[in-house]
N, CA, C and O atoms as a GROMACS GRO file, in nm:
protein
  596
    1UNK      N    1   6.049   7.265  12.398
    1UNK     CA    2   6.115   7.302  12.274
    1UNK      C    3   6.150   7.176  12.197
    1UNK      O    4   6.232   7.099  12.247
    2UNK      N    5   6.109   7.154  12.107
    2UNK     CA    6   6.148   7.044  11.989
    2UNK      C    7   6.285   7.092  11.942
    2UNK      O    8   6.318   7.204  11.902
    3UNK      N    9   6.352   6.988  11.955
    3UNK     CA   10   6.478   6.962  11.909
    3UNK      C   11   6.518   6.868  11.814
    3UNK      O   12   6.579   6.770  11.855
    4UNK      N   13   6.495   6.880  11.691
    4UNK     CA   14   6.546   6.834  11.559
    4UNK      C   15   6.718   6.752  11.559
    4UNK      O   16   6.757   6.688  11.461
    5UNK      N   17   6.786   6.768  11.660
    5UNK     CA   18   6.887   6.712  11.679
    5UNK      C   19   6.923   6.542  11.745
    5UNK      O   20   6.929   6.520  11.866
    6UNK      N   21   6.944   6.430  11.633
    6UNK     CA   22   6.896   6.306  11.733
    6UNK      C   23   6.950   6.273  11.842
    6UNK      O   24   7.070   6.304  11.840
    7UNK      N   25   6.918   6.224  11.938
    7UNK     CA   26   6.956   6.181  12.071
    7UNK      C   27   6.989   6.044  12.072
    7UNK      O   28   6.954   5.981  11.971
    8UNK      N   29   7.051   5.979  12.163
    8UNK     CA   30   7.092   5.811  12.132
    8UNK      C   31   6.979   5.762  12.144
    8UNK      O   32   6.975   5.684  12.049
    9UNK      N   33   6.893   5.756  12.191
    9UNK     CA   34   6.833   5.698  12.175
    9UNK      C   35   6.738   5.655  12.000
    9UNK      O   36   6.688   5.554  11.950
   10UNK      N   37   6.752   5.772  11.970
   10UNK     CA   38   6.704   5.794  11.836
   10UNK      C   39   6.766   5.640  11.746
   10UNK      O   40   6.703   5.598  11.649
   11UNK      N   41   6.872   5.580  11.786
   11UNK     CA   42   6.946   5.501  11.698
   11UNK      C   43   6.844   5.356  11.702
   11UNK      O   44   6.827   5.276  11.610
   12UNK      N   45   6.785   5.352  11.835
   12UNK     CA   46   6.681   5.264  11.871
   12UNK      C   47   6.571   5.248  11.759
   12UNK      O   48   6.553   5.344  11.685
   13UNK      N   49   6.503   5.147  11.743
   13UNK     CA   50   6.381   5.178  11.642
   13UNK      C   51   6.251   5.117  11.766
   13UNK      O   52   6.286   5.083  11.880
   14UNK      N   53   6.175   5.114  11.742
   14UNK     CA   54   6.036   5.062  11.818
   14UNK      C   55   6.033   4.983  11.934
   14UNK      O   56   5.976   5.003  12.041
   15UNK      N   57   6.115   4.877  11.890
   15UNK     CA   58   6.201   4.723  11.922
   15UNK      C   59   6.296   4.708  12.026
   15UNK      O   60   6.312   4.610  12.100
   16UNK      N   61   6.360   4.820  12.025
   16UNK     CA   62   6.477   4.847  12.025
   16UNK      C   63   6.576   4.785  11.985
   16UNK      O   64   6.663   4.747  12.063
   17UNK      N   65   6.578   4.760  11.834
   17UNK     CA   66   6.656   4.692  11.747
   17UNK      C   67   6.742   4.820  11.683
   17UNK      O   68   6.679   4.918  11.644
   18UNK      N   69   6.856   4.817  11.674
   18UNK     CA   70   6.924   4.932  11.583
   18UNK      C   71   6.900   4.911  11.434
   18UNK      O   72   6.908   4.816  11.356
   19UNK      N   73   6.866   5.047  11.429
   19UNK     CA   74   6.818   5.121  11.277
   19UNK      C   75   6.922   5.104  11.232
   19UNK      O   76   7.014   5.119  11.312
   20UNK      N   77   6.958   5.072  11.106
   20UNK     CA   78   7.073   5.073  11.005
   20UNK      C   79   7.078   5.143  10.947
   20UNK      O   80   6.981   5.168  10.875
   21UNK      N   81   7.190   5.217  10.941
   21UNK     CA   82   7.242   5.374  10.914
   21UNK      C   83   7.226   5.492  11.022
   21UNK      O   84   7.252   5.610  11.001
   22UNK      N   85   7.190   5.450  11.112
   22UNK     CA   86   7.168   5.510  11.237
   22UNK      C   87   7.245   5.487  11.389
   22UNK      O   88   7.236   5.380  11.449
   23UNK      N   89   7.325   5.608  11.442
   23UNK     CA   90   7.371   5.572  11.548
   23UNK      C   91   7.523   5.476  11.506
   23UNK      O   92   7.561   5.475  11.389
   24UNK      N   93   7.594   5.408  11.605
   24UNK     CA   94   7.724   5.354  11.554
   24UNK      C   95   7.718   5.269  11.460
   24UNK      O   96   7.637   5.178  11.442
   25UNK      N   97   7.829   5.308  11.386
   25UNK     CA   98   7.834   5.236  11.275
   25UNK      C   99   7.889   5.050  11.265
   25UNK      O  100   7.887   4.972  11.170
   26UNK      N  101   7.943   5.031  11.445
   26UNK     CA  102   7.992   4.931  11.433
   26UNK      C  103   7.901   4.793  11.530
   26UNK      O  104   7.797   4.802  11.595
   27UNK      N  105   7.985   4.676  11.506
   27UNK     CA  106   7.904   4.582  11.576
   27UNK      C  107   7.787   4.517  11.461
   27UNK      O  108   7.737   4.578  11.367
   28UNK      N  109   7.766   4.400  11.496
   28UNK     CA  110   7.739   4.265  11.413
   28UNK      C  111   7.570   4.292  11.430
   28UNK      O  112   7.507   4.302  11.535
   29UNK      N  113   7.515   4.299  11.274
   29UNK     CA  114   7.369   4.331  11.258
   29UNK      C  115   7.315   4.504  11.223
   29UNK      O  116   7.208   4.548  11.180
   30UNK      N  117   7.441   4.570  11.262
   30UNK     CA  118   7.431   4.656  11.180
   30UNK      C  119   7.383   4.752  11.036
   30UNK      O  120   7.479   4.828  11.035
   31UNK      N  121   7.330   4.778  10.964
   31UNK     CA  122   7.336   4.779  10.810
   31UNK      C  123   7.434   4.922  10.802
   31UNK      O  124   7.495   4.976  10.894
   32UNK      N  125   7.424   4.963  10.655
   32UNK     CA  126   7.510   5.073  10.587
   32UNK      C  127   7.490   5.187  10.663
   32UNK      O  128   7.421   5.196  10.764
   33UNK      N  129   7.554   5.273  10.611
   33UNK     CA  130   7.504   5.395  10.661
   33UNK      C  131   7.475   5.474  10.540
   33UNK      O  132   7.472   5.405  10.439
   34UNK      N  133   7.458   5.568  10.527
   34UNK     CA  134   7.372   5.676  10.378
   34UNK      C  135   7.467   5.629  10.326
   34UNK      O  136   7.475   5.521  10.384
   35UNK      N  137   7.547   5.633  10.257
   35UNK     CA  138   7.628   5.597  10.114
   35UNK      C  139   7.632   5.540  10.084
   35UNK      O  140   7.630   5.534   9.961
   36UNK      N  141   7.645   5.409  10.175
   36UNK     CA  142   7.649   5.264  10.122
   36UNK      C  143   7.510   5.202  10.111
   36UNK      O  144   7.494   5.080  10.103
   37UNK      N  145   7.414   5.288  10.112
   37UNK     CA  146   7.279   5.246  10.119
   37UNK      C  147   7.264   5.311   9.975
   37UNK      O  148   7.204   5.243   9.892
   38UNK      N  149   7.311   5.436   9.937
   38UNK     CA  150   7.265   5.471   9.805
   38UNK      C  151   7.367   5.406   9.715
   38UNK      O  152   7.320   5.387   9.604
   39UNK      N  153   7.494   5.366   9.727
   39UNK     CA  154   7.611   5.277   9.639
   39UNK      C  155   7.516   5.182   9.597
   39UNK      O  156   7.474   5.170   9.482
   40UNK      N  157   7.472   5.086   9.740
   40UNK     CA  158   7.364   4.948   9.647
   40UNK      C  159   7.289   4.990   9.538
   40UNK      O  160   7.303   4.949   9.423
   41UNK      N  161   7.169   5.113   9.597
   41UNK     CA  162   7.028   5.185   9.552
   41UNK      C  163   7.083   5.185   9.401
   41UNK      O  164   7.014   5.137   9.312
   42UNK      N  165   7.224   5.246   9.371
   42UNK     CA  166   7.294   5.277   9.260
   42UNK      C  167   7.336   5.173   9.152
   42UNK      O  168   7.326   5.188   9.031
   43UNK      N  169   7.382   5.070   9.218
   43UNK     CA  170   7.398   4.947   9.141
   43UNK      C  171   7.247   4.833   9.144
   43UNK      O  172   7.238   4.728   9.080
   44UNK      N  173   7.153   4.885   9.227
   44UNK     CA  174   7.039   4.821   9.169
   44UNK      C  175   7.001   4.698   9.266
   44UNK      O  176   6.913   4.615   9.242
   45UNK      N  177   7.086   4.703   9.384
   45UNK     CA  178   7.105   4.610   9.460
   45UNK      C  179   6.992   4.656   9.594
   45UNK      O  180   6.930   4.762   9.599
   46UNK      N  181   6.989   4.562   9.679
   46UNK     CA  182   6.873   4.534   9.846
   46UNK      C  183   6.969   4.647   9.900
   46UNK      O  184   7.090   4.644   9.878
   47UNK      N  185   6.921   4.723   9.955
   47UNK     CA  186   6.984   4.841  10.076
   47UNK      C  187   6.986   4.772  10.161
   47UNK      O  188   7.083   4.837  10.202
   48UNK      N  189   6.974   4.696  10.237
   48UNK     CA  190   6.954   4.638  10.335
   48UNK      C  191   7.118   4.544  10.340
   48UNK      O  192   7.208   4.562  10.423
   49UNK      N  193   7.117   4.467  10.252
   49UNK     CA  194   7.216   4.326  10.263
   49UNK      C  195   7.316   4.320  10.096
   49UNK      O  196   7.410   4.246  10.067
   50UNK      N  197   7.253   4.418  10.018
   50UNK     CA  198   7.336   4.449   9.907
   50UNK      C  199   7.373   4.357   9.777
   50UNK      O  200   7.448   4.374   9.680
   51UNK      N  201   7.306   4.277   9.809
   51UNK     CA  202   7.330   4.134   9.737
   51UNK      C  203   7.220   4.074   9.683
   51UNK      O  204   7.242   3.960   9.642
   52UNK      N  205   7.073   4.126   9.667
   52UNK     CA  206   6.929   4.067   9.589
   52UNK      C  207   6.958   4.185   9.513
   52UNK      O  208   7.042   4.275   9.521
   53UNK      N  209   6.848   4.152   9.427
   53UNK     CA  210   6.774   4.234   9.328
   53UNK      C  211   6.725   4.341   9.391
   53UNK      O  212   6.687   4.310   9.504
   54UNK      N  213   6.705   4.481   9.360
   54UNK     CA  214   6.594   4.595   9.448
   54UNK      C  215   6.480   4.562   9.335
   54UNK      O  216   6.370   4.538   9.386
   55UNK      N  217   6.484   4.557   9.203
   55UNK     CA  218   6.366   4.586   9.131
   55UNK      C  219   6.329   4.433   9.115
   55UNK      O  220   6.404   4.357   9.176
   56UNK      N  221   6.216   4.369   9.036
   56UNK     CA  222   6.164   4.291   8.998
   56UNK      C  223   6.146   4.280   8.843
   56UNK      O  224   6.147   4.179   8.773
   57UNK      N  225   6.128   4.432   8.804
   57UNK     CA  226   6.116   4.456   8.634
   57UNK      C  227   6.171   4.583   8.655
   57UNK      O  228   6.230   4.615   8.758
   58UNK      N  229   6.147   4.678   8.532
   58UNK     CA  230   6.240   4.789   8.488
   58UNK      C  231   6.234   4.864   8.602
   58UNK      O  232   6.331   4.903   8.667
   59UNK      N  233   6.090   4.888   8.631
   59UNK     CA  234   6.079   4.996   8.783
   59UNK      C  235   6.046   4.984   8.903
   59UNK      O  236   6.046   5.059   9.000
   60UNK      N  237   6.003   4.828   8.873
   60UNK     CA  238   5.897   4.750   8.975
   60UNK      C  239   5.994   4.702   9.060
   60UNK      O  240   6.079   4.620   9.025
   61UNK      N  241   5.985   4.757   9.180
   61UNK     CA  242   6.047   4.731   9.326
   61UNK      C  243   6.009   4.584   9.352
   61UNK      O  244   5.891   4.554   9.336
   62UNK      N  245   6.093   4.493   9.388
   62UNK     CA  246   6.055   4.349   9.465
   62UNK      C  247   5.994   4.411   9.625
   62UNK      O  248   6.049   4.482   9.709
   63UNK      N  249   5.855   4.346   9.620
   63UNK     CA  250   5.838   4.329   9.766
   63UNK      C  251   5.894   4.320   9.936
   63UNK      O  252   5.865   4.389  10.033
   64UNK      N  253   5.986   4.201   9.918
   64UNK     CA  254   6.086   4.221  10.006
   64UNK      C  255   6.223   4.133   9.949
   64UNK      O  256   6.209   4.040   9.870
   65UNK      N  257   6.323   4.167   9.988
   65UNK     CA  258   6.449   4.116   9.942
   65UNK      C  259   6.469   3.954   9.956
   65UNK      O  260   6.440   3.901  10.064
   66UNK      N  261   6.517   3.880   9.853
   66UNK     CA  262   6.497   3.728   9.848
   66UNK      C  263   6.607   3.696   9.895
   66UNK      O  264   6.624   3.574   9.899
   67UNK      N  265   6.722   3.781   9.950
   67UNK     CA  266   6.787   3.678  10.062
   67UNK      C  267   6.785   3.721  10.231
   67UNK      O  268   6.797   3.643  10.325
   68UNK      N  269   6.767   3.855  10.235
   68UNK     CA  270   6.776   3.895  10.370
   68UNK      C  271   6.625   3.913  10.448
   68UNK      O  272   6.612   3.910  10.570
   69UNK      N  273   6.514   3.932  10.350
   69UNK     CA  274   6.382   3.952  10.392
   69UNK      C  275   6.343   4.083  10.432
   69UNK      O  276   6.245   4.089  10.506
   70UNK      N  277   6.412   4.211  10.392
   70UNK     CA  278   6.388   4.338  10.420
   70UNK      C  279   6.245   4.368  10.379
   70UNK      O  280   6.206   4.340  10.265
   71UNK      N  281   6.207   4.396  10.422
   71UNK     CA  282   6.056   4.453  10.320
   71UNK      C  283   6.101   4.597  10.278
   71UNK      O  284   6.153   4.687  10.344
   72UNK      N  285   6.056   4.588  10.118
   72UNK     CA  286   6.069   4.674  10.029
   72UNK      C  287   5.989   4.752   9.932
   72UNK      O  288   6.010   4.858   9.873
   73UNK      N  289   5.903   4.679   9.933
   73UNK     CA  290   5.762   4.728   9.824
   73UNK      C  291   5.685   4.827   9.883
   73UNK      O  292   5.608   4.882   9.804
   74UNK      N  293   5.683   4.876  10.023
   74UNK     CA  294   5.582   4.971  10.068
   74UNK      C  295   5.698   5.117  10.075
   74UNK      O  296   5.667   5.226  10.124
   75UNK      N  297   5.838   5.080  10.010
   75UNK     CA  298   5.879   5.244  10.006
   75UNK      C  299   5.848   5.327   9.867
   75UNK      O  300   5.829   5.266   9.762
   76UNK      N  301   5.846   5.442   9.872
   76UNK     CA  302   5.774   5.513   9.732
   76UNK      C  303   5.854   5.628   9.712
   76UNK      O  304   5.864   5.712   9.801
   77UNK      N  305   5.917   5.641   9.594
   77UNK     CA  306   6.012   5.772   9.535
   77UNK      C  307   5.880   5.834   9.486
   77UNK      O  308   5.886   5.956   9.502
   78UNK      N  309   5.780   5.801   9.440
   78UNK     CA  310   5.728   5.906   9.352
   78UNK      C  311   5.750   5.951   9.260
   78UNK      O  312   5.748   5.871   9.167
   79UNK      N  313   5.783   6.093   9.222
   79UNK     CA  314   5.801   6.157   9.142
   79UNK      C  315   5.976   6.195   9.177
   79UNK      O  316   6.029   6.280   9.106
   80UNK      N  317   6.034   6.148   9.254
   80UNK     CA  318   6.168   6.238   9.270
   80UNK      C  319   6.260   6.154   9.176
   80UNK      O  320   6.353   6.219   9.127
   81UNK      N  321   6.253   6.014   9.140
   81UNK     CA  322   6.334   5.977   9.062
   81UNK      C  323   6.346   6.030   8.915
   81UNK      O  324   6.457   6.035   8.861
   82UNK      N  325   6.227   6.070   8.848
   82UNK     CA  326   6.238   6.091   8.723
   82UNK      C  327   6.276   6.266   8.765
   82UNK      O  328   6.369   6.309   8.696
   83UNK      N  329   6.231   6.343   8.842
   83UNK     CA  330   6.277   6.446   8.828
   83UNK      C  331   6.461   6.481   8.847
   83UNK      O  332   6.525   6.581   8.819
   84UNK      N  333   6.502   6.346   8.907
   84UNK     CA  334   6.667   6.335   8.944
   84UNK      C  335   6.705   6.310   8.789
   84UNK      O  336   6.810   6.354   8.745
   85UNK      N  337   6.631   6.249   8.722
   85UNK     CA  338   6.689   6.150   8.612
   85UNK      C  339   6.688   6.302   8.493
   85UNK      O  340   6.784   6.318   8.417
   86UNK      N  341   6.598   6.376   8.495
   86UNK     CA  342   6.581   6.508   8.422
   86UNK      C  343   6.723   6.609   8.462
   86UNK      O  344   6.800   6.647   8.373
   87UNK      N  345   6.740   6.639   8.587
   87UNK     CA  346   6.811   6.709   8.619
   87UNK      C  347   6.944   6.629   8.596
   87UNK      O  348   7.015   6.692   8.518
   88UNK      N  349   6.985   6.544   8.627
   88UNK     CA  350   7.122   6.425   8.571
   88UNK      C  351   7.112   6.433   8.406
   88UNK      O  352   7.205   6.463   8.331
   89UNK      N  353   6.996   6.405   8.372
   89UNK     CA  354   7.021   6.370   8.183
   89UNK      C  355   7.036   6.531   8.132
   89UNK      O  356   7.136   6.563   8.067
   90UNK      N  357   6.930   6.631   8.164
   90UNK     CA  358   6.979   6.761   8.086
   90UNK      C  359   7.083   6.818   8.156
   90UNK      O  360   7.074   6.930   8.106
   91UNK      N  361   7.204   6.828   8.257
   91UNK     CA  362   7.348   6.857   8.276
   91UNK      C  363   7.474   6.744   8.189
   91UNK      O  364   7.597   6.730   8.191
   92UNK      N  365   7.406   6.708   8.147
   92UNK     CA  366   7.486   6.601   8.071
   92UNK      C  367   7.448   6.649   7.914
   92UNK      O  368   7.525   6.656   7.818
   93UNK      N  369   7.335   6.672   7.918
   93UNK     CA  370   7.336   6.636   7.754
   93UNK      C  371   7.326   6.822   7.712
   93UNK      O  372   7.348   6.841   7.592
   94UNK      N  373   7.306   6.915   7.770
   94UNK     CA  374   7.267   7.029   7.736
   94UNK      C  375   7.385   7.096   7.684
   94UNK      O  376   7.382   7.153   7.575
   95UNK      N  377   7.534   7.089   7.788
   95UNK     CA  378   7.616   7.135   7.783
   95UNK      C  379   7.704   7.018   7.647
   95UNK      O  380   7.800   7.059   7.580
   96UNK      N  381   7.674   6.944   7.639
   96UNK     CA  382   7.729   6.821   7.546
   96UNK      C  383   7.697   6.881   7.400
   96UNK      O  384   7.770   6.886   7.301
   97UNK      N  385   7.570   6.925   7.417
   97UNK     CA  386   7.481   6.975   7.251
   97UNK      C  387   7.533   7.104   7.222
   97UNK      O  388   7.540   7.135   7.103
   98UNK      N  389   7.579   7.202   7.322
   98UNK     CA  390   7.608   7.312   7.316
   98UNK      C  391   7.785   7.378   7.276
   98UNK      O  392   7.828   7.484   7.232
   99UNK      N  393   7.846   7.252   7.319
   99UNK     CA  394   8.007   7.232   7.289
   99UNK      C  395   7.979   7.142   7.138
   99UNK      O  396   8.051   7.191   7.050
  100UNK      N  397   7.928   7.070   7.104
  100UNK     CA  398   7.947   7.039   6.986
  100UNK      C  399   7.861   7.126   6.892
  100UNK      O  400   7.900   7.151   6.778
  101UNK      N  401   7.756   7.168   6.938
  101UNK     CA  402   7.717   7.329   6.828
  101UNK      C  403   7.813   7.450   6.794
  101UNK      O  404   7.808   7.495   6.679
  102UNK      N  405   7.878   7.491   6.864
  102UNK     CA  406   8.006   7.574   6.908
  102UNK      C  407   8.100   7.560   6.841
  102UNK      O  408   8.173   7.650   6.798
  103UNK      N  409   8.115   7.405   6.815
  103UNK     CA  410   8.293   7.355   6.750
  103UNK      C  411   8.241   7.284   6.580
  103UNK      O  412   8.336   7.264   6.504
  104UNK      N  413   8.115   7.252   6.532
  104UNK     CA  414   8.098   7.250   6.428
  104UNK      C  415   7.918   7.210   6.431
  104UNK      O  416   7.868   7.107   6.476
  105UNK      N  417   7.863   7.299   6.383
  105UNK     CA  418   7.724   7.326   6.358
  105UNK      C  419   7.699   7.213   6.285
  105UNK      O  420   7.760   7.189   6.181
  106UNK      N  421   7.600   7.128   6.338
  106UNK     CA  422   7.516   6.995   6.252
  106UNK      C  423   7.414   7.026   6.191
  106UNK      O  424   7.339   7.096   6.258
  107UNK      N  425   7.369   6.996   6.060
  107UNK     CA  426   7.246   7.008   6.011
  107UNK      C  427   7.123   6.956   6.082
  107UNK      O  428   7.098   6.847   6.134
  108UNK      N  429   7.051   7.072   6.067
  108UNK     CA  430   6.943   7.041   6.171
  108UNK      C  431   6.834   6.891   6.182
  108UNK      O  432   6.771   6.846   6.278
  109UNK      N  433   6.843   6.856   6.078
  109UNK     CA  434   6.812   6.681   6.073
  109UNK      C  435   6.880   6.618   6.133
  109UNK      O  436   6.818   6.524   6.183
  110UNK      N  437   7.035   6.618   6.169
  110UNK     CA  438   7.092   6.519   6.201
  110UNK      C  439   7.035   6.539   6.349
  110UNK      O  440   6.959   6.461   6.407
  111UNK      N  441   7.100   6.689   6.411
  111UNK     CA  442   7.077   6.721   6.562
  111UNK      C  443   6.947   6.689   6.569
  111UNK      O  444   6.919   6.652   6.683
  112UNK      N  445   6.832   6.688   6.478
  112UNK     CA  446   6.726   6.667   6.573
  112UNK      C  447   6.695   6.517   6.583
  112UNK      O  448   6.583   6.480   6.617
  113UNK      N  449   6.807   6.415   6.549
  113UNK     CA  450   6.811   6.311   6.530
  113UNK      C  451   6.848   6.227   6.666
  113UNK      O  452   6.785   6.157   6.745
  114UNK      N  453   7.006   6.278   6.649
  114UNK     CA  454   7.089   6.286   6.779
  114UNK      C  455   7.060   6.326   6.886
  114UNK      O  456   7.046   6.239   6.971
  115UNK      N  457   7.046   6.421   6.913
  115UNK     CA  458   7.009   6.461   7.079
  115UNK      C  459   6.881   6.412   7.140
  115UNK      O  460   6.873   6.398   7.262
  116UNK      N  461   6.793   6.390   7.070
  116UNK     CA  462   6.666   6.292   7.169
  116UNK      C  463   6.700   6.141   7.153
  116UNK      O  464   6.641   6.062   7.226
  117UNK      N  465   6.779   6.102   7.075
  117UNK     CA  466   6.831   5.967   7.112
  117UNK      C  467   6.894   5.966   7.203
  117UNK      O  468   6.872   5.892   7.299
  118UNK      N  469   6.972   6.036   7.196
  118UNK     CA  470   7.129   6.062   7.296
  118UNK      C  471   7.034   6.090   7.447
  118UNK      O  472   7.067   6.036   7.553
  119UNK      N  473   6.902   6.191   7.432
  119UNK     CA  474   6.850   6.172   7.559
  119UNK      C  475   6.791   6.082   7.631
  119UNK      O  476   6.778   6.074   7.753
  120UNK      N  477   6.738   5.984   7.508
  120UNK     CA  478   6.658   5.926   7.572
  120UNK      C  479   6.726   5.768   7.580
  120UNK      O  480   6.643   5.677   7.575
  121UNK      N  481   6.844   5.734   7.589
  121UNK     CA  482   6.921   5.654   7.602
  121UNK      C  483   6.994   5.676   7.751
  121UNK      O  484   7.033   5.583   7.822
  122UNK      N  485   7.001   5.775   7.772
  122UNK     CA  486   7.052   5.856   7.899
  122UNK      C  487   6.922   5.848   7.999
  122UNK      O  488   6.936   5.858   8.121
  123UNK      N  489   6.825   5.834   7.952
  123UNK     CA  490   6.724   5.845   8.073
  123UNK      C  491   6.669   5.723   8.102
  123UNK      O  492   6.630   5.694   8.215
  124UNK      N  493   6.664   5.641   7.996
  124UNK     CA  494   6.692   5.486   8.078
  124UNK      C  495   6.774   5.425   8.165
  124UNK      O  496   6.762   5.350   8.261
  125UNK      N  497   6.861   5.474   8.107
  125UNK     CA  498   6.976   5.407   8.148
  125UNK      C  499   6.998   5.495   8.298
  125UNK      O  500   7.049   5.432   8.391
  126UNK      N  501   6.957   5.643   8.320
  126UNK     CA  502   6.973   5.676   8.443
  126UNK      C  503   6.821   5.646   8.561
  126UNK      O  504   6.818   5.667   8.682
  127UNK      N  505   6.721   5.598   8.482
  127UNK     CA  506   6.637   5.620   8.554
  127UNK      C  507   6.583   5.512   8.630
  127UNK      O  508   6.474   5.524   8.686
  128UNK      N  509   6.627   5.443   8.634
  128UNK     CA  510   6.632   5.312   8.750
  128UNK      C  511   6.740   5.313   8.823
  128UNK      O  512   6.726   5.251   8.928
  129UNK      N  513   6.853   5.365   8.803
  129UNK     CA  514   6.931   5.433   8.908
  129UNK      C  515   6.931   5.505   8.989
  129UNK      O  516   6.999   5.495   9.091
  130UNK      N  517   6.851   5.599   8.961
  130UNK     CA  518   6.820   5.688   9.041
  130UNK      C  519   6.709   5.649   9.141
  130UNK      O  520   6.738   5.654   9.260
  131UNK      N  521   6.595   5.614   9.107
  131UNK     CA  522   6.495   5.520   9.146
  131UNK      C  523   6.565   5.434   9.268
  131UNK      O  524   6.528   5.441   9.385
  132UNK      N  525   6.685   5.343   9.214
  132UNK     CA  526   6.727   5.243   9.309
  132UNK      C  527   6.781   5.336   9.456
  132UNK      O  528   6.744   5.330   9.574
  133UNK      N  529   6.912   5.445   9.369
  133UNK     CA  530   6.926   5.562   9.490
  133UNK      C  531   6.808   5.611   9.636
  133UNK      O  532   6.809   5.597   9.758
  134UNK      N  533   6.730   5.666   9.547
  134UNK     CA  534   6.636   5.738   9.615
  134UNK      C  535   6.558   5.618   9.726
  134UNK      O  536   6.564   5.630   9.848
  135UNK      N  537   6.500   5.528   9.669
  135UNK     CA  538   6.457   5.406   9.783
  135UNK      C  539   6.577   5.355   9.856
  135UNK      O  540   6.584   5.277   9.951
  136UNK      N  541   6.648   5.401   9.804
  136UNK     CA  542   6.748   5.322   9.936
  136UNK      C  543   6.800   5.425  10.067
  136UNK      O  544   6.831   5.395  10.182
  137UNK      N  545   6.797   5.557   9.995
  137UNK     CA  546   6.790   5.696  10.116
  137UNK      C  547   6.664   5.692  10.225
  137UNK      O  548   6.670   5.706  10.347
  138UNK      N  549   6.533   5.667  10.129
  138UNK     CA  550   6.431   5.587  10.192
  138UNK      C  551   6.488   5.569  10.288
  138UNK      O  552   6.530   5.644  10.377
  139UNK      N  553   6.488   5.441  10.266
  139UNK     CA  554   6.487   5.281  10.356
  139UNK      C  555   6.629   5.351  10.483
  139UNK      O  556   6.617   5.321  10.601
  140UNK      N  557   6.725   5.421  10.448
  140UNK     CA  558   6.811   5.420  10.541
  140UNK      C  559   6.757   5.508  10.659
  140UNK      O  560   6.762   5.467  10.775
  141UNK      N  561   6.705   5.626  10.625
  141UNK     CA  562   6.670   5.706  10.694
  141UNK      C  563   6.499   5.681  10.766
  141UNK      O  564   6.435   5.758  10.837
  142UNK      N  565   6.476   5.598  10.736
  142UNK     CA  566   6.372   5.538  10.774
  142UNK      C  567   6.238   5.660  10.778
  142UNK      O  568   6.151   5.674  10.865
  143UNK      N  569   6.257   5.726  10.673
  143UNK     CA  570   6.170   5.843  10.584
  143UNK      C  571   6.059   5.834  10.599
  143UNK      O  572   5.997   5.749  10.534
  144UNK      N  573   5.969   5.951  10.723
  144UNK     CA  574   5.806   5.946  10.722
  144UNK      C  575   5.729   5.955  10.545
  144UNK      O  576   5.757   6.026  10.448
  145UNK      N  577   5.625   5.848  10.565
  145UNK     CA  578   5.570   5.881  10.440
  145UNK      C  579   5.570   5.781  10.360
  145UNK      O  580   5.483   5.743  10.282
  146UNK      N  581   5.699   5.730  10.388
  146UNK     CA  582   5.695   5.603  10.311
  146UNK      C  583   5.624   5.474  10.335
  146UNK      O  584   5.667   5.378  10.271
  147UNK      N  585   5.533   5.455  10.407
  147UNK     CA  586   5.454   5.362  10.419
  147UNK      C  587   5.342   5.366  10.414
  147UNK      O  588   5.297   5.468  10.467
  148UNK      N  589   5.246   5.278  10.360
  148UNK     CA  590   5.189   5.241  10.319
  148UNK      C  591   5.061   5.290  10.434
  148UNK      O  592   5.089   5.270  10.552
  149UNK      N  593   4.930   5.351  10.405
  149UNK     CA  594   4.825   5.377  10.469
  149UNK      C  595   4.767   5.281  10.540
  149UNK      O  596   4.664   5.305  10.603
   0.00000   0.00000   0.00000
């Protein structure tokens, strides 16, 4: 019977080096555990050591981290970041357009002015965040798939 439930040993990786975010949280060499792996992912920072760059350019992941040496370039969000960044930007902006339609109706030039700015200012600005998030859930959970063929 397969059991989906991890065992200590599970905290082990190949090596038997402990996985970070896996197994106790304490003791020297450690890394984060899920939150503090997506806090960095969030501020744009190495999951690993929290303190490099994660990207290189707007979306472009650095290879591996320039102070701790994590390798980083072979993890892949795909498609889940922009679909996070959709679902984050239209709960924000839908209910936003809909309370100010409600409390005084804009001429339809202006709104169709406003709200795709307003969105698409929101989706920059969320969508390398999310991006950073999601590779860093990656990287903690040490996520089949993410590597490279």
């Amino acid at each position: 019977m397969n059991n989906s439930l991890p065992t200590p040993s599970d905290s082990l990786d190949r090596q038997g080096g402990a996985r970070p975010g896996v197994g106790p949280s304490v003791g020297p060499g450690v890394g984060p555990g899920v939150g503090g792996a997506i806090w960095r992912g969030l501020r744009g920072r190495c999951p690993s050591c929290g303190e490099a760059k994660l990207f290189a350019r707007f979306l472009k992941q650095v290879e591996r981290c320039t102070l701790c040496e994590e390798p980083l370039g072979h993890l892949r969000s795909d498609d889940a970041a922009p679909w996070l960044t959709i679902l984050v930007v239209g709960h924000i902006v839908v209910p936003l357009m809909l309370s100010v339609e409600r409390v005084s109706p804009w001429p339809t030039w202006l709104a169709m002015t406003v709200w795709p700015l307003v969105t698409l200012v929101l989706a920059v600005v969320v969508l390398p965040r999310a991006k950073g998030a999601l590779l860093s859930l990656i990287w903690v959970l040490r996520a089949p798939g993410s590597e490279r063929d």
